[in-house]
C-alpha beads as a LAMMPS data file, in Angstrom:
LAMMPS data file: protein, C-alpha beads

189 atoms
188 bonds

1 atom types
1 bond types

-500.0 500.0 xlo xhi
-500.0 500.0 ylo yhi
-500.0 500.0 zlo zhi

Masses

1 110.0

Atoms # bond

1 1 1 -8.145 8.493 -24.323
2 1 1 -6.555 10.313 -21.289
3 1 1 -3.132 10.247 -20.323
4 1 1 -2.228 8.293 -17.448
5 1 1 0.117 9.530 -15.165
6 1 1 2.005 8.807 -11.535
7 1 1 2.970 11.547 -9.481
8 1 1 3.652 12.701 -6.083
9 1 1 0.941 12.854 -3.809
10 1 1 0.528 16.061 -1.646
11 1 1 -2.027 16.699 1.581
12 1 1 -3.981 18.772 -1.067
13 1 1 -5.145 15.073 -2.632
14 1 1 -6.259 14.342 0.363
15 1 1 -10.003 14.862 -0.140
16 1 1 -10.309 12.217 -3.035
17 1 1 -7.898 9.916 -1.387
18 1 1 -10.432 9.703 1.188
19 1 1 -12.862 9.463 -1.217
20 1 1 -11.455 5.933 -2.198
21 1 1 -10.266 4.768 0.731
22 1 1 -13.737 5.382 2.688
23 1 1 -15.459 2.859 0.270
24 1 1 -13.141 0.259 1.927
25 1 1 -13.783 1.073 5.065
26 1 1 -17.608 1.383 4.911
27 1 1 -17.971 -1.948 2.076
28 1 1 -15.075 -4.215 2.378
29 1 1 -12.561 -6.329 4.857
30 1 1 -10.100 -4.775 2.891
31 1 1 -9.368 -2.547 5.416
32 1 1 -9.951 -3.143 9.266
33 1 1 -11.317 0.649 10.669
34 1 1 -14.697 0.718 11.128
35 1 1 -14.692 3.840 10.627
36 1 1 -13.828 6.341 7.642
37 1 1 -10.953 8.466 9.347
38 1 1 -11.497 12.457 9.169
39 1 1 -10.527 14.531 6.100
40 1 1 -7.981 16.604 8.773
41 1 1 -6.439 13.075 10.184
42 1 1 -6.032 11.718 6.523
43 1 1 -4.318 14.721 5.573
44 1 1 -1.957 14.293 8.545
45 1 1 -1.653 10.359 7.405
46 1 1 0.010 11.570 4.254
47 1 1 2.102 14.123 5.470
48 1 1 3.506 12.116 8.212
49 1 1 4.226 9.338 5.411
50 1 1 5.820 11.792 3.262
51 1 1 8.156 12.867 5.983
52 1 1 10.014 9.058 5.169
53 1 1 8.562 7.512 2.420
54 1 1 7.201 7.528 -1.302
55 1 1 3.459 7.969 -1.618
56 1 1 2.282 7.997 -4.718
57 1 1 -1.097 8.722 -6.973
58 1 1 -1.972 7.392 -10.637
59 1 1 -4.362 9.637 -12.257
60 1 1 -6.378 9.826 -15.936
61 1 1 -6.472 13.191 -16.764
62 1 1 -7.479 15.395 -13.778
63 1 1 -9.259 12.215 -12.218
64 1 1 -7.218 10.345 -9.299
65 1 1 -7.904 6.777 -9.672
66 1 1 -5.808 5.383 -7.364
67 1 1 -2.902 5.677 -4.491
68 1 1 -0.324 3.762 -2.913
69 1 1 2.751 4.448 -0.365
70 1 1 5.027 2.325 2.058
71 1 1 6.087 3.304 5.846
72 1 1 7.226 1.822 8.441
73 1 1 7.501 -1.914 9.068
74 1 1 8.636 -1.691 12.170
75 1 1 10.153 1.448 14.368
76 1 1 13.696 -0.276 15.726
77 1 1 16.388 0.740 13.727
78 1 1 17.739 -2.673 12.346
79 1 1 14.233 -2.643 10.375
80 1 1 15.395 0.046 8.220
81 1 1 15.834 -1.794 4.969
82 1 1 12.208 -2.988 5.270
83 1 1 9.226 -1.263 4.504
84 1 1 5.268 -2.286 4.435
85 1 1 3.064 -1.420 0.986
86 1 1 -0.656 0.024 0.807
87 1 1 -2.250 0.309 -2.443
88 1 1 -5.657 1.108 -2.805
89 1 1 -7.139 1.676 -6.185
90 1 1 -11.091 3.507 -6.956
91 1 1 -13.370 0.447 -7.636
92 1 1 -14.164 1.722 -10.996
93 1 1 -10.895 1.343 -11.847
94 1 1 -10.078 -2.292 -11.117
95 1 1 -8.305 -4.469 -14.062
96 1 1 -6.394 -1.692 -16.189
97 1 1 -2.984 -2.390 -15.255
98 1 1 -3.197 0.713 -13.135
99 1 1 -2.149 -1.126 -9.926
100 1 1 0.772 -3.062 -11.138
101 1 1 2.085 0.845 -12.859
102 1 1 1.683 2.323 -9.301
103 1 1 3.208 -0.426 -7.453
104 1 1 5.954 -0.583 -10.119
105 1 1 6.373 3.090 -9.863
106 1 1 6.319 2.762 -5.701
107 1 1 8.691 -0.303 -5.892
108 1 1 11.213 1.828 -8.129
109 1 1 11.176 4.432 -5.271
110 1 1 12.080 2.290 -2.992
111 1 1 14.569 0.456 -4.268
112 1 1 16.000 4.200 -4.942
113 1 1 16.018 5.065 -1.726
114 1 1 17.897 1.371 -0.817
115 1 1 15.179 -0.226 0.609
116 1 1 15.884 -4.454 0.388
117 1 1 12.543 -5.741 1.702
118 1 1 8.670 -4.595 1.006
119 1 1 6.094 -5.931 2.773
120 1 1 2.409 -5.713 2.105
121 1 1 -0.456 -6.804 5.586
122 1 1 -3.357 -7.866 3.653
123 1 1 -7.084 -9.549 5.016
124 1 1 -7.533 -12.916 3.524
125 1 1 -10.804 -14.440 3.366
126 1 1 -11.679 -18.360 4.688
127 1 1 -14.327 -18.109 1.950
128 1 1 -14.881 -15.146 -0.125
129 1 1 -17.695 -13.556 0.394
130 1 1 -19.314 -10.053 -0.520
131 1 1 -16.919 -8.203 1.942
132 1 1 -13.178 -9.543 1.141
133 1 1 -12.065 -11.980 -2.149
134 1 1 -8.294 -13.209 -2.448
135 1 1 -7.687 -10.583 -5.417
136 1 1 -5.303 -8.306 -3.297
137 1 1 -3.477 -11.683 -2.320
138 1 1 -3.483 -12.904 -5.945
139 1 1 -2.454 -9.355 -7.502
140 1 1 0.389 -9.392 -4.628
141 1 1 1.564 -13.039 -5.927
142 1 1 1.255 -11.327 -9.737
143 1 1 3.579 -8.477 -8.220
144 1 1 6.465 -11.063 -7.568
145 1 1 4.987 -11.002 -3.735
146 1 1 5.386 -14.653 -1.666
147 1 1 3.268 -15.333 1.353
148 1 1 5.503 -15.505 4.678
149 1 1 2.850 -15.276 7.717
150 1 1 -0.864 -15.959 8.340
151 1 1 -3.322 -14.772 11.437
152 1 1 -5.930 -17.149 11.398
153 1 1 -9.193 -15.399 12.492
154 1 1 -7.794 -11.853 13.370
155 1 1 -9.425 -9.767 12.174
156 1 1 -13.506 -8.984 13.080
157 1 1 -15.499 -6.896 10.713
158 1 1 -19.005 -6.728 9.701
159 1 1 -20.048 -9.761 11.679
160 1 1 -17.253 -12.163 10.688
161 1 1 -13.715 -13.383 11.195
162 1 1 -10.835 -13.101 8.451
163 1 1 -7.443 -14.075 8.387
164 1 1 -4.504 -11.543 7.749
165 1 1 -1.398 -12.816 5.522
166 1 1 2.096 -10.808 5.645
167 1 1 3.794 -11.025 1.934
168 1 1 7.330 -10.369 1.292
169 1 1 9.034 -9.533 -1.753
170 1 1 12.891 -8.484 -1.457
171 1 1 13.942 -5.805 -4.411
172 1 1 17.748 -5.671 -3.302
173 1 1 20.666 -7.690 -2.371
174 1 1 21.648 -8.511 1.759
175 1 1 25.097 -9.593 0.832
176 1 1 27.057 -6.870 1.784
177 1 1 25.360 -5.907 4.704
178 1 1 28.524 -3.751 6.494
179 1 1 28.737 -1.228 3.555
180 1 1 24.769 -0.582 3.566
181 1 1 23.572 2.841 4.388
182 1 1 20.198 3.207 6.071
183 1 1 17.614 3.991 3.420
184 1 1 17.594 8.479 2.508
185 1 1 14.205 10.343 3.372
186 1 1 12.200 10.416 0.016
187 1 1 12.360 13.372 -1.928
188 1 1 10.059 13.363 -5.007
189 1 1 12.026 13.554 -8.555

Bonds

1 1 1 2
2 1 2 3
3 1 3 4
4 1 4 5
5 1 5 6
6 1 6 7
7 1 7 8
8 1 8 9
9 1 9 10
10 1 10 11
11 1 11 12
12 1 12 13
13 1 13 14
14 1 14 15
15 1 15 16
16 1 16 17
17 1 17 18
18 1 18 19
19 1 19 20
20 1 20 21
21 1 21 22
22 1 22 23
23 1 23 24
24 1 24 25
25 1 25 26
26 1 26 27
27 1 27 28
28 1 28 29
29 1 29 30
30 1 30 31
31 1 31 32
32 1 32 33
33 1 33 34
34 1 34 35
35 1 35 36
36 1 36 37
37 1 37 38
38 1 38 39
39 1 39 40
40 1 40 41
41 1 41 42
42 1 42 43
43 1 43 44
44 1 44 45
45 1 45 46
46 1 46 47
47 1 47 48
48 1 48 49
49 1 49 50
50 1 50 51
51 1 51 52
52 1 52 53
53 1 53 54
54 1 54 55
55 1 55 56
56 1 56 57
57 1 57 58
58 1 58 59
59 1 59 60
60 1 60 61
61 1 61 62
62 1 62 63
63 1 63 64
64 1 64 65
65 1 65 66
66 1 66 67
67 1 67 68
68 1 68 69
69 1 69 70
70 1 70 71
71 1 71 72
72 1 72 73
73 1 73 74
74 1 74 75
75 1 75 76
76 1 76 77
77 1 77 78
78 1 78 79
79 1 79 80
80 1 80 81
81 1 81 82
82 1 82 83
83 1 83 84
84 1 84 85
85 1 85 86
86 1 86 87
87 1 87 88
88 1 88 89
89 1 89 90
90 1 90 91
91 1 91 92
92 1 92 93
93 1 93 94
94 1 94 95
95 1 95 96
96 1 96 97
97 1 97 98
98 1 98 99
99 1 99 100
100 1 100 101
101 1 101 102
102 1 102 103
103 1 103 104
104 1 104 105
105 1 105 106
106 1 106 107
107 1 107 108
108 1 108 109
109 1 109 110
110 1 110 111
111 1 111 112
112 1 112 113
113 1 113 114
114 1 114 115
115 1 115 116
116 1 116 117
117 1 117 118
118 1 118 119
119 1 119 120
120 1 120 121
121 1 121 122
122 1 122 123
123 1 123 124
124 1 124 125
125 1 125 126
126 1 126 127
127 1 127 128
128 1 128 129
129 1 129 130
130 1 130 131
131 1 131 132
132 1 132 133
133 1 133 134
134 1 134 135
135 1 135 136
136 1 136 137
137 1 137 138
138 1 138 139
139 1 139 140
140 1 140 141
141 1 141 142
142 1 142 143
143 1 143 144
144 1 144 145
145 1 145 146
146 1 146 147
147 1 147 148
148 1 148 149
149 1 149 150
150 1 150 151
151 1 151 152
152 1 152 153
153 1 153 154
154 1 154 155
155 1 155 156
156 1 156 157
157 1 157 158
158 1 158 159
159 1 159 160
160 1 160 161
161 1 161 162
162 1 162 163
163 1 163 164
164 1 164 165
165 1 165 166
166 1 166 167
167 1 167 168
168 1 168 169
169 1 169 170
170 1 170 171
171 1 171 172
172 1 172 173
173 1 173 174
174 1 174 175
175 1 175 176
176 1 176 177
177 1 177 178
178 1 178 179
179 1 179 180
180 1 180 181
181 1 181 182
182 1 182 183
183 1 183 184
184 1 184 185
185 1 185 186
186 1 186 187
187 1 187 188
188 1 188 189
């Protein structure tokens, strides 16, 4: 059995991240692009992410199975201590556990860092159907995640209407909010 690990992800991962991330685009409403970004514009999606935030990749052996990373929920500065989640894991991989380590590694970051509140934007079927089921919603929920929002019918993709849901989980405490410091840049450990 291979060791699993979770480490830093660089622009030099960038080729299998897009790998993974392409089957959503080209065979699910997980994601709403329509089309599979290119190799140079994903690499310049993680670096600009790793200018702020934590993105991370969990990987058996040599073999990346999955990523996930948070940015920006919003730009204005009072949204500072919040921060939205992306996971996305290779479909072979599904139902391991290696999700909730990622997120759990991610989440850890985070709360590092001082982040309060994570977010995760996530398309939600009316119906499942052979595009989009509820398992990012339920594996959210799993995560400790509560549903906040819903966009009924927001999203078009492959000849059909889905619904987006905004979950929130917080990670920190508000209480003292004059002696917080705005979250530090992430620098991997």
């Amino acid at each position: 059995m291979e060791q699993t690990i979770i480490r830093p992800a660089t622009p030099a991962d960038a080729g299998r991240l897009l790998e993974i991330y392409a089957y959503y685009v080209q065979h699910t409403a997980v994601s709403f692009e329509y089309e599979v970004p290119s190799l140079t514009e994903f690499e310049g999606r993680i670096r600009h992410t790793l200018t702020r935030y934590p993105y991370l990749i969990v990987q058996e052996g040599e073999r990346i199975l999955g990523y996930a990373y948070a940015g920006a929920f919003h730009p204005r500065a009072a949204f500072a201590w919040a921060c939205e989640m992306t996971i996305y894991l290779d479909p072979a991989a599904h139902k391991k556990g290696l999700g909730r380590k990622l997120y759990e590694a991610l989440e850890a970051e985070l709360q590092r860092l001082g982040f309060l509140n994570l977010y995760a934007c996530i398309a939600c079927p009316e119906a499942e159907d052979e595009y989009l089921t509820n398992n990012s919603p339920a594996f959210h929920a799993h995560m400790g995640y509560v549903e906040i929002g819903r966009f009924h019918h927001c999203g078009y993709k492959f000849g059909r209407w889905y619904h987006m849901i905004w979950m929130e989980k917080l990670i920190g405490s508000h209480e003292n909010g004059a002696a917080l410091k705005v979250p530090a840049a992430w620098k991997p450990t």
